[in-house]
C-alpha positions as CSV (number, residue, x, y, z in Angstrom):
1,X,-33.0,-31.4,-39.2
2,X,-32.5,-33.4,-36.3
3,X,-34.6,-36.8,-36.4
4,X,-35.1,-36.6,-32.7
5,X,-37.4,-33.6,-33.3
6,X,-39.8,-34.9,-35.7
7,X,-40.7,-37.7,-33.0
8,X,-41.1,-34.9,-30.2
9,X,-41.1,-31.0,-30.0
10,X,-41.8,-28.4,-27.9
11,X,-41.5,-28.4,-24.1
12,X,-41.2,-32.1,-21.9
13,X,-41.2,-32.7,-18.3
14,X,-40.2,-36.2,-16.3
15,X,-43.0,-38.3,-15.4
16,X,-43.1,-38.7,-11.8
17,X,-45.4,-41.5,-10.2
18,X,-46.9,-38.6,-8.1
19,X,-48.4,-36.5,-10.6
20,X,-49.1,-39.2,-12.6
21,X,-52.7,-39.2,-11.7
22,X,-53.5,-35.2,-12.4
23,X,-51.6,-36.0,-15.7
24,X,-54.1,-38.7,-16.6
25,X,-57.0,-36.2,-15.2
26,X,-56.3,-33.3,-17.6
27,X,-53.6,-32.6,-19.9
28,X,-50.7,-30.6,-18.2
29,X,-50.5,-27.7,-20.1
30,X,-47.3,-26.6,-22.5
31,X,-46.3,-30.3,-22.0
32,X,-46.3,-31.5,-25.3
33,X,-43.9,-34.5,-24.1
34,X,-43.0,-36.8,-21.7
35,X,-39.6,-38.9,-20.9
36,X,-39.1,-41.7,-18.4
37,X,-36.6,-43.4,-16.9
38,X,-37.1,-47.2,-18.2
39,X,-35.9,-49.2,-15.2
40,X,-38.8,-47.5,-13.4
41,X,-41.7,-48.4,-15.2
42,X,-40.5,-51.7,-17.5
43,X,-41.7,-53.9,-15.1
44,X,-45.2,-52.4,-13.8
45,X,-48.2,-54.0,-14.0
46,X,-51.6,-53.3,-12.1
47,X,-53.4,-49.9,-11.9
48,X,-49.9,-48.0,-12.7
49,X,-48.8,-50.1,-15.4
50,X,-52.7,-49.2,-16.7
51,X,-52.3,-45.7,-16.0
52,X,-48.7,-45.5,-17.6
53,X,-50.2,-47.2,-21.1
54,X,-53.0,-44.5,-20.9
55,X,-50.1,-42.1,-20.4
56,X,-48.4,-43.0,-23.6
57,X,-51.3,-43.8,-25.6
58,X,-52.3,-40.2,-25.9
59,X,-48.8,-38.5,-25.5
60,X,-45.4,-38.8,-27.1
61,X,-43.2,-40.1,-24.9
62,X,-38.8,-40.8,-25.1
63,X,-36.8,-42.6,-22.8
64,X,-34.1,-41.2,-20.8
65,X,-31.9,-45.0,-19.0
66,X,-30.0,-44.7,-15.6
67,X,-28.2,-48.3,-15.5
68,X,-26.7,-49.0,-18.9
69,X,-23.5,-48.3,-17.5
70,X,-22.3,-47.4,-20.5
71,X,-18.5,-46.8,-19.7
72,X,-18.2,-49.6,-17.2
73,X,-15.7,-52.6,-17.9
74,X,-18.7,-54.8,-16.7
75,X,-20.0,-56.7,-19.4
76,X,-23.2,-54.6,-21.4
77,X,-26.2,-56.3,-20.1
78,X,-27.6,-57.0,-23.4
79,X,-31.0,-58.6,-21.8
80,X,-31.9,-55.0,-20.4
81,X,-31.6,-53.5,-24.1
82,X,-33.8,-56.1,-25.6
83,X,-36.3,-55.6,-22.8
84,X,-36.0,-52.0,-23.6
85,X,-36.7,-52.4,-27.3
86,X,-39.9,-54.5,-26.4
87,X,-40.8,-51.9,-23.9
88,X,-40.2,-48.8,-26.4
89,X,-42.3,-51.2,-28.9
90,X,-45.1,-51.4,-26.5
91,X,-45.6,-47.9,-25.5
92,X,-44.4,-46.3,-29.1
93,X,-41.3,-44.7,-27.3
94,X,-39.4,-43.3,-29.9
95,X,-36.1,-42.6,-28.8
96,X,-33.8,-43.6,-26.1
97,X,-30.9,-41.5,-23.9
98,X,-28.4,-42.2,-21.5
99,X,-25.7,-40.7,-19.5
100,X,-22.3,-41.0,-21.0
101,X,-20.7,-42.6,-17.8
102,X,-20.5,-45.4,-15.6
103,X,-22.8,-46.6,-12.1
104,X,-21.1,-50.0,-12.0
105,X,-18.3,-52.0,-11.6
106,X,-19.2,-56.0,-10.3
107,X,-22.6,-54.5,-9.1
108,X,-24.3,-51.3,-8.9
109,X,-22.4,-47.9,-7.7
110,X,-25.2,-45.3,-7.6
111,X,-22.9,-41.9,-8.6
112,X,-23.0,-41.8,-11.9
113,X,-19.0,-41.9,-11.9
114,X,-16.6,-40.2,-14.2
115,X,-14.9,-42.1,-17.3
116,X,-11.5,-41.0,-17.7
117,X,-10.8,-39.0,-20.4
118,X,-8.7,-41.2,-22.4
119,X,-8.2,-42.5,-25.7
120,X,-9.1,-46.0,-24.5
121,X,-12.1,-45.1,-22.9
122,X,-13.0,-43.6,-26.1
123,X,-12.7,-46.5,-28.2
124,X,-14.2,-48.8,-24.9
125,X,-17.2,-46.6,-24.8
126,X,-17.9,-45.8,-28.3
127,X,-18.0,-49.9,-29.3
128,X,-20.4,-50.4,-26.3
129,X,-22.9,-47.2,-28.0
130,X,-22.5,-48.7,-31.1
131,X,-23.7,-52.2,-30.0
132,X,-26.8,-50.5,-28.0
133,X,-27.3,-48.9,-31.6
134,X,-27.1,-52.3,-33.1
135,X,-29.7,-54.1,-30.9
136,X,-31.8,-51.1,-31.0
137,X,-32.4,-50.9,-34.3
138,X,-32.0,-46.9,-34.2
139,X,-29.5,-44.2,-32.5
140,X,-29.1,-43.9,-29.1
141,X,-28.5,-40.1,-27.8
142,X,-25.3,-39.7,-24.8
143,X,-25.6,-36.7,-22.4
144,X,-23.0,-34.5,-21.0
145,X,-22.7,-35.6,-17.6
146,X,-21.7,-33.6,-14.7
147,X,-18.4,-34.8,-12.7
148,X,-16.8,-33.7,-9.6
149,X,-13.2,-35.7,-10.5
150,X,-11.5,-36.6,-13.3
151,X,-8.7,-39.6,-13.0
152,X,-6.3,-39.9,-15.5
153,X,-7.3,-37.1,-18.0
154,X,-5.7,-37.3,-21.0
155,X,-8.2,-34.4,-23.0
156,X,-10.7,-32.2,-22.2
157,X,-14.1,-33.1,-21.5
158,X,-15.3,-31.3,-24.6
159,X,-12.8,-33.1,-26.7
160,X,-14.1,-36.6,-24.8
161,X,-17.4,-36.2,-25.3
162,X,-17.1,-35.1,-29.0
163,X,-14.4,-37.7,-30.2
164,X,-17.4,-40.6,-28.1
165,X,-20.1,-39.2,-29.9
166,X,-18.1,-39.3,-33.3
167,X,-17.0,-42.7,-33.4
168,X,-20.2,-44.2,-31.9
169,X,-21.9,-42.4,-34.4
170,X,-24.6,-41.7,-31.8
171,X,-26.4,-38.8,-31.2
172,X,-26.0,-35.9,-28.2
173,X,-28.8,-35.2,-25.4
174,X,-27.9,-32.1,-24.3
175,X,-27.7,-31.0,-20.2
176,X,-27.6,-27.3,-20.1
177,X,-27.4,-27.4,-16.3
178,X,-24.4,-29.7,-16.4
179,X,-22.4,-27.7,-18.7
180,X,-22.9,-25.0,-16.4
181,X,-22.0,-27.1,-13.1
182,X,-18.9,-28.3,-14.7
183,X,-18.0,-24.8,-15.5
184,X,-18.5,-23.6,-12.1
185,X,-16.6,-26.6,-11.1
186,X,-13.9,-27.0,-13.4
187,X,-13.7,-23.6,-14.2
188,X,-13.9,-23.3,-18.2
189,X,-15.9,-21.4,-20.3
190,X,-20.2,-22.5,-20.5
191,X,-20.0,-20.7,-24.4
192,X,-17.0,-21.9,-25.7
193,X,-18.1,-25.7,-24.4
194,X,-21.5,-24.7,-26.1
195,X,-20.4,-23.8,-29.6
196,X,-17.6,-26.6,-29.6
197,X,-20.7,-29.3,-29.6
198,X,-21.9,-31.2,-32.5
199,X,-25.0,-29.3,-33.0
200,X,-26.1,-31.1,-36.1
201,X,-26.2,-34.5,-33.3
202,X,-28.3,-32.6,-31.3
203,X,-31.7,-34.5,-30.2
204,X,-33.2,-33.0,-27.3
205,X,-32.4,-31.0,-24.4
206,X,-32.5,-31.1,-20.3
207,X,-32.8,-28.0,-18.3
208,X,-32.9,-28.8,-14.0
209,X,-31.7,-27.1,-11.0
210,X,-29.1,-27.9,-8.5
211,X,-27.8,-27.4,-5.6
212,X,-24.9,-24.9,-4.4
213,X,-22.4,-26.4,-1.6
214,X,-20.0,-23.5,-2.1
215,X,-19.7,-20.4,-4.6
216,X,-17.1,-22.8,-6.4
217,X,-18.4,-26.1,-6.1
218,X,-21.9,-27.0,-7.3
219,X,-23.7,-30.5,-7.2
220,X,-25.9,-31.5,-10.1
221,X,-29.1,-32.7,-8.0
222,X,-32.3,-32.1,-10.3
223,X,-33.9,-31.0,-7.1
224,X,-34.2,-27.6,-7.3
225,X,-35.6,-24.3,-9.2
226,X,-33.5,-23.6,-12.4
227,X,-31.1,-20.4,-11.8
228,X,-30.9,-17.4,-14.1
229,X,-27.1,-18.5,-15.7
230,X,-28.8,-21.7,-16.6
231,X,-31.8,-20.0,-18.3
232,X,-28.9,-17.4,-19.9
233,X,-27.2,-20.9,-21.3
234,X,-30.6,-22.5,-22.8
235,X,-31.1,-19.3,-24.6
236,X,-27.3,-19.0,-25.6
237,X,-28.3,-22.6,-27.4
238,X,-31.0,-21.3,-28.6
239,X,-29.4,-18.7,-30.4
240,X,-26.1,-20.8,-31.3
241,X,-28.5,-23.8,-33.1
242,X,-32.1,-23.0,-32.8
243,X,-34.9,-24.3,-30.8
244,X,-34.7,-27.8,-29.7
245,X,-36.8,-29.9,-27.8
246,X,-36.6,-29.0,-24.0
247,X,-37.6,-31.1,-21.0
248,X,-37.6,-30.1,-17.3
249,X,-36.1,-32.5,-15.2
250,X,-36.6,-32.8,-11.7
251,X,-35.9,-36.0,-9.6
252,X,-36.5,-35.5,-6.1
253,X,-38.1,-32.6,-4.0
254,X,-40.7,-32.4,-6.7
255,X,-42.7,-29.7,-5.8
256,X,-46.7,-28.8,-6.8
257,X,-47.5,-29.4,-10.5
258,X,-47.9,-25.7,-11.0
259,X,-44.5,-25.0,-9.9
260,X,-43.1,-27.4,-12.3
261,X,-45.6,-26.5,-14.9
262,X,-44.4,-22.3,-14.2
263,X,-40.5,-24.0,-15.3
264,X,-42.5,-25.4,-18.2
265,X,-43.6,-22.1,-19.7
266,X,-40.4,-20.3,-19.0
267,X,-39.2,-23.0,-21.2
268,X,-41.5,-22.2,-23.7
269,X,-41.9,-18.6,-23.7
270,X,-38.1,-18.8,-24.5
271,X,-38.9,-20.7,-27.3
272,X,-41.0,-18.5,-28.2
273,X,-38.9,-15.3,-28.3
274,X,-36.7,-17.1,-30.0
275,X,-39.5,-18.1,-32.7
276,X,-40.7,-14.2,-32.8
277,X,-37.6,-13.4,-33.3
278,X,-36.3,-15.8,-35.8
279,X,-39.6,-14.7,-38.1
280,X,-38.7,-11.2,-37.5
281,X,-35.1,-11.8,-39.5
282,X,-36.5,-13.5,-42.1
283,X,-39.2,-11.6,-43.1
């Protein structure tokens, strides 16, 4: 079993500062976790940093980073994983993610940018997992990231991402949605991609909507209602490796909580069927 899902289970959603005091109010229902971006709430203090320790003082919680970087040729800022390891030890977090590219290069570039699929970058990337890992204490899980270019590819993204997660020894967050954009994209086969990943790395999973600039180009903007093909995909997973974890993510045009918490449920009823179903065959 995946150690990921003894620490959470069930259905997550982002924490966003503004539902963060109906969350506090009453329980949202079906969420039985939350994750949050670090950089965003490290360094509160005050009535949100109050509100935020009451948040994960009644709720399990996992981090999900934006700035590691962890493909740049910038130097690993080392300070920001020990602040996240007394962070994580402060709130109970149990488990850190981050996206398996780079957003610097001598300062901040805020697209999450393509590594090049190369054997170097490999190597480059793994070794910079692997010391995260180290100062950590514990795994660290790398998503599939949505691209739009890829310079100098010498292998598939698939073969990338798997040959990363091998050496680093790390474990894989999985984005449903972005296997689906780079499909669209980069025109290869969701499935195949699907059943070609390490399932037994598998920690959790991210489901989010995004936007369509043309019937072949989509961009991955976590702003939007989840499409039926993505659904289609989560329950292809399901079926491929059983029920993970699964956490909406959605960053910006956040709409009412009962919107979000209506993704929530579709989430779990999913599960669900898949549960019902799963007891069915082995009874």
């Amino acid at each position: 079993m995946h150690h990921t899902q003894n620490l959470v289970h069930g259905t997550g959603l982002g924490l966003r500062r503004s539902f963060l005091d109906e969350a506090l109010a009453s329980p949202l229902k079906n969420v039985d976790f939350y994750e949050v971006a670090p950089e965003n709430w490290m360094t509160l203090g005050g009535k949100l940093g109050k509100q935020f320790k009451a948040m994960t003082e009644r709720h399990p919680f996992v981090c999900h980073g934006l700035s590691l970087s962890i493909g740049s040729t910038d130097p690993l800022d080392e300070d920001f994983v020990k602040n996240l390891k007394n962070f994580m030890h402060e709130h109970k977090i149990k488990f850190y993610s981050e996206h398996l590219s780079y957003c610097s290069n001598n300062g901040h570039l805020y697209d999450l940018m393509p590594i090049p699929f190369t054997e170097e970058a490999v190597n480059h990337v793994a070794q910079r997992i692997r010391r995260v890992q180290d100062i950590l204490g514990q795994k660290i899980a790398i998503e599939n990231v949505s691209y739009y270019a890829a310079p100098g590819q010498e292998m598939s993204e698939i073969d990338f991402f798997n040959a990363v997660v091998e050496a680093a020894d790390c474990d894989v967050l999985l984005d449903v949605n972005n296997i689906y954009v780079n499909s669209v994209n980069h025109n290869y086969d969701a499935e195949q991609f699907l059943q070609s990943l390490p399932a037994q790395r598998i920690s959790y999973v991210h489901i989010a909507g995004h936007y369509v600039e043309a019937e072949d180009f989509l961009v991955d903007t976590h702003g939007a209602d989840i499409i039926d093909p993505v659904w289609q995909l989560l329950e292809k997973a399901y079926a491929l490796y059983g029920v993970f974890p699964t956490l909406l993510e959605r960053d910006f045009n956040i709409p009412s909580v009962a919107e979000l918490l209506s993704e929530v449920s579709t989430i779990q009823s999913l599960q669900n069927a898949w549960h019902t179903n799963n007891e069915q065959l082995s009874a």
